[in-house]
Every structure is written in C-alpha cells, then in structure tokens.
N, C-alpha and C positions, 0 to 999 in steps of 0.2 A: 918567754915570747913564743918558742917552738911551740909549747903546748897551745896554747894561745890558737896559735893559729892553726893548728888540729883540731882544737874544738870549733872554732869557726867556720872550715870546709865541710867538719862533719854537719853542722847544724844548717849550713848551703843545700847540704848534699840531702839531708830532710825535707828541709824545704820544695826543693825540687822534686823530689819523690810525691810528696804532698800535692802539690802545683798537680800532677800528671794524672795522679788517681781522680784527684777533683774536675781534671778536665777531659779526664776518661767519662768519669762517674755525670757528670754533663753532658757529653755525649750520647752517653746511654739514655738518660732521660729524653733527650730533644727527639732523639730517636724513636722511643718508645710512647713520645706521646704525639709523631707524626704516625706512627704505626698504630695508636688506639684509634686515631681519625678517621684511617683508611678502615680500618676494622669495624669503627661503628658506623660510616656511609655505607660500607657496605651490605651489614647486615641491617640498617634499616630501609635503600634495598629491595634485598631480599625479602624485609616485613612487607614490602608497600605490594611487591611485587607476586607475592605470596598472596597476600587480602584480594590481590586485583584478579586472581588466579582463581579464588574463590567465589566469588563475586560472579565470575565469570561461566564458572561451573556452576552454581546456583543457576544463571540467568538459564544456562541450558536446560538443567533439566528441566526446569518450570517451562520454559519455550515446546519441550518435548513432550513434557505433560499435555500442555494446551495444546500440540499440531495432533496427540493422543486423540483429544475431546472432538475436537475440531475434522477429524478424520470420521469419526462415530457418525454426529454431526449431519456431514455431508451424506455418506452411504446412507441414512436413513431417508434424506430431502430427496436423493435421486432414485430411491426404492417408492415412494410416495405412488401410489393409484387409488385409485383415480388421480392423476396430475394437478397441479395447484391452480388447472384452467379446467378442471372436471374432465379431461378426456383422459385416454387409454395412454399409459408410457409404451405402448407398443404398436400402436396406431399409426396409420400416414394425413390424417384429417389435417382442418387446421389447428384444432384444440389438443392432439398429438402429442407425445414424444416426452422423455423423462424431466425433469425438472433442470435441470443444470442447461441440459438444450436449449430449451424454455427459454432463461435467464439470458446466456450469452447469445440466443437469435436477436433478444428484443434491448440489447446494448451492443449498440455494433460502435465498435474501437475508432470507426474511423466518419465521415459524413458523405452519405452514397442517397441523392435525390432521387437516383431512378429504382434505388431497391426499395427503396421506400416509399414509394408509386407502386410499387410490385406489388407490397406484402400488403398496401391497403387495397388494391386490387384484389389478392387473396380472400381478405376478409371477408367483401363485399363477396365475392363469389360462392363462398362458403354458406351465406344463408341465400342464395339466389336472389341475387340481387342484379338485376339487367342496370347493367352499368351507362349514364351517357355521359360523365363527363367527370375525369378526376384531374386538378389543379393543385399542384405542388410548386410554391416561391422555391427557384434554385437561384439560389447567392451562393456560391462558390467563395466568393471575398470577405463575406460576413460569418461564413460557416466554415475556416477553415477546419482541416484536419491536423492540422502540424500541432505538434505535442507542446503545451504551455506548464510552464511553473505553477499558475493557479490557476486549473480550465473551472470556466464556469458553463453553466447551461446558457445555451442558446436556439432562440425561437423559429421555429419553422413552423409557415403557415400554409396549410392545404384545407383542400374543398372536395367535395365530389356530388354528385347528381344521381341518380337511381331510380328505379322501379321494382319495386316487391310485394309480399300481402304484409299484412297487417302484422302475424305473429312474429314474422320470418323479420319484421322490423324491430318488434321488441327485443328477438334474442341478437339482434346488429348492435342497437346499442346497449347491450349488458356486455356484450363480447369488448367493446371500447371500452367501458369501466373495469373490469377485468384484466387488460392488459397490460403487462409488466412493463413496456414501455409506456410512460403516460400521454393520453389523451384527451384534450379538453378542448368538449362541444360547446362554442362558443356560441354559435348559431344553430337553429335547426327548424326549419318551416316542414310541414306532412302537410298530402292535400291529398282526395280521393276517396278509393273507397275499401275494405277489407283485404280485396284481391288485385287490387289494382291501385299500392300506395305509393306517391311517389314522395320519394326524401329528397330536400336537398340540405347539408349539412358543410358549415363551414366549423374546421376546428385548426387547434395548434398543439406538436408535440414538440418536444427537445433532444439538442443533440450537446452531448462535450467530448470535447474532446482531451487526447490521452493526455496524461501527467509527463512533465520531465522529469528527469532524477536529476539531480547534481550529486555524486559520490565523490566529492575532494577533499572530505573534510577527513582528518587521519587524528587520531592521538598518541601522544610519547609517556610512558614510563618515566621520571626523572626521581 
C-alpha cells in the first residue's frame, strides 16, 4: 500500500508540474499574441503614416515646381512693353504702368462708387473729352463689400455725357473694349460734327466681391 501511494503523489506531483508549464505555456501565447496586435497596429501605422508622408512630399514638390512655373510666368507678364493696354510700363498716362498694376487697379477687392466715377472721369479725360455729365447708380445695399462664401458679379449702371472730335472718340471707345475691368456699352447716341462730337453713352460694369474662407476642416491619421 506504501508504494501505492508513492507512486500516486508522484504521478500528482507530474501532473501538477504538467498543469503549470501548460499554463505558463498559455500565458506566453495570450501574451504574445496580444503583443503581435500591438505590433502589427503599429506598424501598419507607421505604413499608412509613411504613404501619407509621401504623398505629402510628392504634393510638395510638384506644388514647388508649379510656384517654379508660375513665378517665370509672372516676371515675364510684368516685363511685358508695351503694356497689354499698348502703353509704356514706365509711363504716368492712363494706358501706363506694368501689368500686374494694370490687373489689381482694374479689380478693386472692395465696391468704391466714387473711385469708380474717378477712373471713368480719367478715361474720358485722357482722350479730351469736355466732360457734362457722369451718372453712376450708388446702391451700397445691393453692392455690398462684405466677403461672401460664393461672391458673384454684380451690376452697376453708369452714364456719362461729353464733348470731343471725332478720332479722339473712336480711341474713347477702343479704350472701353480694352479695359481689364469689363465694360458694356449698352447705349450710345454721336451727334455733330468731326470737331465738335458730342457722345452720350449709357453702359454697365461689374463689381464682386471678396471670397470667405472657412478653414475648419482638419484631418486625423487613424
């Protein structure tokens, strides 16, 4: 019976040994395959975040390429003379001044009825044009300036009255066709005679105004 039960404790005693490794040896695995998890979210990651990285450097250079192009471009529009209105980029005239000038005189960011009374005053003076009577609609409430999500064009209707010669009137309205901000002669009656023509001209241009931005939009990495 002694032995008996020698051999019984010992084969307990296996057992239990058995039990321990097995539930070591399970441990180790639960472990290890919580730890491949962590290891493979990680490193993919690292892939997405990598690709995103590239992606990102691509966009660049190619963005730097193009402000490259775009830089040329420009320097060549604002070297331009005769100006893309036939005058001098060095000039004080009204046909004047380098291109980019040009460009940002004849889009003004904001809607200003009396500068815009001015510069067709200008015009008109520019080919001597004895001025009696210039008529610019100021709506303030129709023509805001306040910056819109989708600015669209809006109309503004002027008039003016004059006295010039003849030639001095064809190059008035080649100067209106010509002009970077648009103008359209809507109406236009000449009476007289070579030297003594008198215009009167009803036309309309446009004003928009500036863009919003909304910058709240963000992106996450996940």
């Amino acid at each position: 019976m002694a032995n008996v039960s020698v051999k019984h404790a010992k084969i307990s005693k296996d057992q239990t040994r058995i039990l321990v490794v097995i539930a070591i040896a399970v441990a180790v695995i639960i472990f290890g395959l919580f730890a491949s998890k962590a290891m493979i979210s990680k490193g993919l990651y690292q892939r997405k975040a990598l690709h995103q990285t590239r992606e990102v450097a691509a966009l660049l250079k190619s963005n730097y390429a193009s402000a490259q192009t775009l830089l040329t471009q420009y320097q060549v529009f604002e070297a331009q003379n005769p100006n893309m209105l036939g005058g001098s980029t060095t000039g004080t005239a009204n046909l004047d001044g380098n291109n980019p000038k040009i460009t940002l005189d004849a889009l003004p960011s904001t809607y200003d009825a009396p500068a815009l009374a001015s510069s067709l005053e200008k015009i008109l003076t520019e080919r001597a044009v004895k001025i009696n009577s210039v008529t610019l609609t100021d709506d303030p409430t129709a023509n805001s300036d306040k910056p819109e999500a989708k600015p669209a064009p809006k109309l503004v209707v002027l008039s003016f009255e004059g006295t010039t010669t003849f030639s001095n009137g064809g190059l008035l309205i080649k100067d209106f066709e010509r002009s970077i901000r648009p103008f359209d002669i809507n109406t236009l009656e000449i009476t007289g005679t070579d030297n003594n023509l008198k215009i009167n001209a009803g036309m309309t241009t446009y004003f928009q105004s500036a863009k919003s931005l909304d910058l709240t939009a963000t992106k996450e990495i996940k």
